[in-house]
C-alpha positions in Angstrom: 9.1 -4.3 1.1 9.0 -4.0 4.7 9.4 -0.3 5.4 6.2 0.3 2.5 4.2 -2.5 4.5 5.2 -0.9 7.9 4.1 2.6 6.4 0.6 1.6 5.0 -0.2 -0.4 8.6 0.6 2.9 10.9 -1.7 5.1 8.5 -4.0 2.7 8.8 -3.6 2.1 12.5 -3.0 5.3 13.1 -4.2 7.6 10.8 -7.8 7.2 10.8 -8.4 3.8 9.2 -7.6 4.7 5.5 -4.3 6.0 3.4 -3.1 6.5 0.0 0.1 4.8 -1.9 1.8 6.7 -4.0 5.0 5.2 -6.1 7.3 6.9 -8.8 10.8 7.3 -9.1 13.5 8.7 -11.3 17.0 7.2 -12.2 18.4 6.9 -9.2 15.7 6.0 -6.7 12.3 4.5 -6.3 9.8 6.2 -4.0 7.0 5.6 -1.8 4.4 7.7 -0.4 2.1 6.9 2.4 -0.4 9.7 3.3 -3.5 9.0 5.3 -6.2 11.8 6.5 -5.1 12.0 10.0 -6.9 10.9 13.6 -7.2 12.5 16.7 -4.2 11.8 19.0 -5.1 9.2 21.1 -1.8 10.4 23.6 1.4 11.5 23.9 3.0 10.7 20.6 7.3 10.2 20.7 8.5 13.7 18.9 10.7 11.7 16.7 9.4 8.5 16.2 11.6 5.7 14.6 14.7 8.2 14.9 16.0 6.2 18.1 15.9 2.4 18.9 12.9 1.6 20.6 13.8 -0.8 23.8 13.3 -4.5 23.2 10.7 -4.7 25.3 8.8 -1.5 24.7 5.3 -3.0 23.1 5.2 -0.2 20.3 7.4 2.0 18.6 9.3 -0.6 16.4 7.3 0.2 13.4 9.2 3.7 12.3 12.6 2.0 13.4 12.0 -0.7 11.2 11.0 1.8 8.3 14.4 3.9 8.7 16.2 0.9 8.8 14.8 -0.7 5.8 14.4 2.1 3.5 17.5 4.6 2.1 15.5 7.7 3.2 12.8 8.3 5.0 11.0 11.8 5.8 8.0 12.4 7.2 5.9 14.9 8.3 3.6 13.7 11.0 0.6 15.6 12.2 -3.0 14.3 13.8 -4.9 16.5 10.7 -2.8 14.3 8.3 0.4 12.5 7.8 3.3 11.9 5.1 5.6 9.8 5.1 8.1 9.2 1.9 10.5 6.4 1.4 13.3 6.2 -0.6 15.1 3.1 -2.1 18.2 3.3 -4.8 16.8 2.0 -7.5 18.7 -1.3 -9.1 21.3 -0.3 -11.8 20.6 -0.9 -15.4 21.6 -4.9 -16.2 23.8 -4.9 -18.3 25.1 -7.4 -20.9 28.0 -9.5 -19.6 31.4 -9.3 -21.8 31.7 -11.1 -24.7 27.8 -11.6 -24.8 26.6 -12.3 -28.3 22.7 -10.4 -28.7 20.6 -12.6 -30.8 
């Protein structure tokens, strides 16, 4: 899991050293949510990170690309007192039994 790996590192990185992980989901997706306690801003932040490419050979701004790429859904809600950012993923469908199976 990319995006969730991606998601822990920039609260980390950037959101005062520390997060939480949160997981559930329901039938039809599994979601993950990455809150950390916020940092001061150390500079002008993009408005809507990770909504456009970044340019190859910008330095940052890959990470919240590579989330939205990777992940179904992601929202976020990104502040310098403390950030969220959720990730959905369509959970797998049920296996089920080929035709003609015989359960033992």
């Amino acid at each position: 899991m990319a995006a969730v790996h991606e998601a822990v590192v920039n609260a980390v990185r950037y959101g005062g050293g520390q997060g939480v992980v949160r997981l559930h989901g329901d039938r039809e997706y599994v979601i993950c949510e990455v809150c950390d306690s916020g940092a001061p801003a150390s500079g002008p932040r993009p408005p809507f990170p990770g909504r456009m490419p970044p340019s190859p050979r910008a330095v940052n701004g890959h990470g919240m690309w590579l989330v939205r790429q990777l992940s179904d859904l992601a929202v976020d809600a990104l502040d310098p007192a403390g950030s969220v950012v959720r990730l959905y993923f369509r959970a797998p469908a049920p296996a089920h039994p080929a035709a003609g199976s015989v359960n033992s």
